[in-house]
N, C-alpha and C positions, 0 to 999 in steps of 0.2 A: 504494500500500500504506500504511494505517496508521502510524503512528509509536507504539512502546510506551507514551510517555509519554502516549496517549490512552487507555489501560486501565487499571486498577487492578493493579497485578501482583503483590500480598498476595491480592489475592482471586482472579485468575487461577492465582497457585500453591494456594492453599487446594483449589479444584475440579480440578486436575490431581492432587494428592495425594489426592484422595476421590476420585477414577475410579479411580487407577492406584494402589493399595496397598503397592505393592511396597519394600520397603525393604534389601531384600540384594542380590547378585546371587544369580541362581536361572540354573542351563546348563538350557537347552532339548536334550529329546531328540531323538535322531536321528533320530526321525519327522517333527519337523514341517519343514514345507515354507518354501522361498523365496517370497518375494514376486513372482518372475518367475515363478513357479507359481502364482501366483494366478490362475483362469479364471476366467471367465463362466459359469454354468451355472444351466439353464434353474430349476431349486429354488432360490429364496431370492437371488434375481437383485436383487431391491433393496437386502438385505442388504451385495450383493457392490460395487452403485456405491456406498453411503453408503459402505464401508471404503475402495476406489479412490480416491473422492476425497478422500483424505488421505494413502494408503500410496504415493499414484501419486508424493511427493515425496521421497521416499527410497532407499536403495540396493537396486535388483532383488537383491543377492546377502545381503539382509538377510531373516534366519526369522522368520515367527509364525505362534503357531496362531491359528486363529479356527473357534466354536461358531457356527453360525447358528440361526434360529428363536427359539422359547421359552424358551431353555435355565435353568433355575433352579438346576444343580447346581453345585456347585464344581468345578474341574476341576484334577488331579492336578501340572498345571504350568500355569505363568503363560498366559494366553489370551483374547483376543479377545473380549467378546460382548457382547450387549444387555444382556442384563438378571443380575442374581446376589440369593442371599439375602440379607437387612438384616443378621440376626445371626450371631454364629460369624467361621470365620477364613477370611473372602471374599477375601482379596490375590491370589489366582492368577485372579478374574475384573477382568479389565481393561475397564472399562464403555467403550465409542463410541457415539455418538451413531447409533441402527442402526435400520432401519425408520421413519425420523422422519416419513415421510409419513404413516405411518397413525399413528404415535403423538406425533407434536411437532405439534398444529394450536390455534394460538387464535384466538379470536373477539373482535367488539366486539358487545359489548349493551346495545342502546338500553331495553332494558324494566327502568324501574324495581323495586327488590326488592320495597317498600314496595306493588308495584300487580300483584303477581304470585300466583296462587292459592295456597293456605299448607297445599301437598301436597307429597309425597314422588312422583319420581316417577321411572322406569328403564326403558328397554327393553336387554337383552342377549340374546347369543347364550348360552344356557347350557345346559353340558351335565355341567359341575364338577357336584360332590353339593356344597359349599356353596353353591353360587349356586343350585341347585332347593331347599336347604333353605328358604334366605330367602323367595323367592318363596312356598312354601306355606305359611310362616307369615305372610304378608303380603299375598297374592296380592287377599286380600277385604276387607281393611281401608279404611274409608272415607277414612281420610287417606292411603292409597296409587292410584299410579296407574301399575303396573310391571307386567312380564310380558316372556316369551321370546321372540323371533322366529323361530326356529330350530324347523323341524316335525320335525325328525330328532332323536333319543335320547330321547323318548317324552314324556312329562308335558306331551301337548297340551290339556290344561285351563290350563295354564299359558300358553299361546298370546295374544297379543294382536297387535295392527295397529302395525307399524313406526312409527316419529315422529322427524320431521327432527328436528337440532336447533335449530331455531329453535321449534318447537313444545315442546321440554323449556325452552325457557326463557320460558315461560307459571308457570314453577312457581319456586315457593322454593327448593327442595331437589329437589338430584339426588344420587342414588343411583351411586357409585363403589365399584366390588366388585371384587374383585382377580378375572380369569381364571387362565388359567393361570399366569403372572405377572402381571406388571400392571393397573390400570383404565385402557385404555383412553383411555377418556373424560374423565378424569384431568384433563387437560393444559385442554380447552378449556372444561369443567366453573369450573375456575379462576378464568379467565380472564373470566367472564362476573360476570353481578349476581345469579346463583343461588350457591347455597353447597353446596359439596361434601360430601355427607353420606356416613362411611365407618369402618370401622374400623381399628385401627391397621397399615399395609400391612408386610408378609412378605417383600416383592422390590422392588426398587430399579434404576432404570435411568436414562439421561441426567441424568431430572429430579431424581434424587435425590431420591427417595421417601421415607429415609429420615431426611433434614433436617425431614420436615416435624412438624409443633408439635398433637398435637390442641387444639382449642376456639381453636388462631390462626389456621393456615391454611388447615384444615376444621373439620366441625362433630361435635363428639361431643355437645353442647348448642346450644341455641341463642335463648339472652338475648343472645350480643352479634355479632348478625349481619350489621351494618353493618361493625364492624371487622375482623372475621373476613374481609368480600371486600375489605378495602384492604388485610390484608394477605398474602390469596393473590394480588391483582395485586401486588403488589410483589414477591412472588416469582418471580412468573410475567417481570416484567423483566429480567433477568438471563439470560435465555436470548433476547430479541429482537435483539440486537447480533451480527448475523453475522461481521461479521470476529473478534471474539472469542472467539466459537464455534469460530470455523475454529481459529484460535492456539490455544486451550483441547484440541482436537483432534490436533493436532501433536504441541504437549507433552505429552498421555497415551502417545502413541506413541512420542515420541524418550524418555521413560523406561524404556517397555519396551522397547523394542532398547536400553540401557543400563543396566539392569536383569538383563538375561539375557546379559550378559556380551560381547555385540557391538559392536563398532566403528558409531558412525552417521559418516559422511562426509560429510551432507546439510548445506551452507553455509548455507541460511536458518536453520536453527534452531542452529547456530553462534551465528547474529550474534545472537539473540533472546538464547539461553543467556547468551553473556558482556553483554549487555545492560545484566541484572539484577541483576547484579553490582554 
């Protein structure tokens, strides 16, 4: 295991205080459930291990809610979920690092920017009314190269043929549009020598969305698009450090079971707590 003095723990409390908002203690209702209550079930099963593997370290006799899927609302008492609004008074959504398979992935890309076609280019699933607005404002544009993959909820003129990602990174600029929450694409978009082209996002999740900088770590311009991808890869490092992750993960948790007025019993994160002391 780690030694704390291998992490920065100004900036690991920093990101456990921007997940976990919580600043009172706040009693959780009678409804929600133990942790020994927490099951497997067949809906939202990935949801269920990414929370597992980190609530599996603490007291079964210990309560929380947890939202799974999409969820973008605030919710009435403090709670569990992916993703929450950027603005307004979010503290009762408790962000975890949730679905991270389909949305924590990045790349290495070997294709120069500088040697890359100087197009705008997206494919999504879209069935949002913003995301079919864009596309038929855009759909015919010669500096575009976007369109829907999705033949279901209708506007099949807007149809075009699926593209790996490694074929979006033939192009400058990709296209990050919020879904129902999040972009997505987001993450690996970043992380690459294309530049995230997007407007300023609405929901916020693991990556914290809404730290990010327009014209620094995406592009609402773009004159300075060399600097702009060093300093989305640099952002982007700060989540490659797994055991930190993990810690970072724990402590959102052992605030909220201390936060809502419960006893935590759990010895590791004891020792962490008086650690930093």
């Amino acid at each position: 295991m780690a030694s704390l003095k291998d992490f920065d723990i100004d900036d690991i409390r920093q990101r456990v205080n921007y997940y976990n908002k919580l600043d009172e203690q706040i009693n959780l209702s009678d409804d929600v459930k133990y942790l020994s209550d927490f099951k497997l079930r067949k809906k939202h099963k990935v949801y269920f291990f990414d929370s597992y593997e980190y609530t599996r370290y603490f007291n079964p006799s210990l309560r929380a809610a947890f939202k799974f899927g999409d969820f973008t609302k605030v919710p009435s008492e403090p709670t569990i979920v992916k993703s929450r609004p950027i603005y307004g008074d979010n503290k009762n959504s408790v962000i975890l690092n949730l679905a991270k398979v389909r949305h924590f992935s990045f790349i290495k890309d070997r294709k120069d920017f500088r040697n890359k076609k100087n197009m705008l280019v997206c494919r999504n699933y879209a069935n949002q009314p913003h995301r079919i607005k864009f596309l038929e404002m855009y759909i015919n544009h010669p500096l575009c190269n976007i369109g829907k993959i999705n033949k279901n909820h209708g506007h099949l003129h807007l149809l075009r043929d699926i593209m790996t990602i490694e074929e979006h990174l033939d192009y400058k600029f990709v296209l990050c549009i919020e879904g129902n929450d999040v972009a997505t694409n987001q993450k690996w978009v970043m992380s690459s020598n294309s530049l995230a082209v997007m407007p300023k996002p609405k929901y916020e999740t693991w990556f914290m969305e809404g730290m990010l900088i327009p014209d620094y770590h995406y592009v609402k311009r773009t004159d300075e698009a060399h600097a702009i991808i060093n300093n989305a890869h640099r952002y982007i490092e700060q989540f490659k450090n797994k055991k930190q992750e993990d810690l970072i993960s724990l402590l959102v948790l052992e605030k909220y079971f201390t936060k809502t007025g419960q006893k935590d019993i759990n010895e590791y994160l004891d020792l962490i707590l008086a650690s930093q002391e």
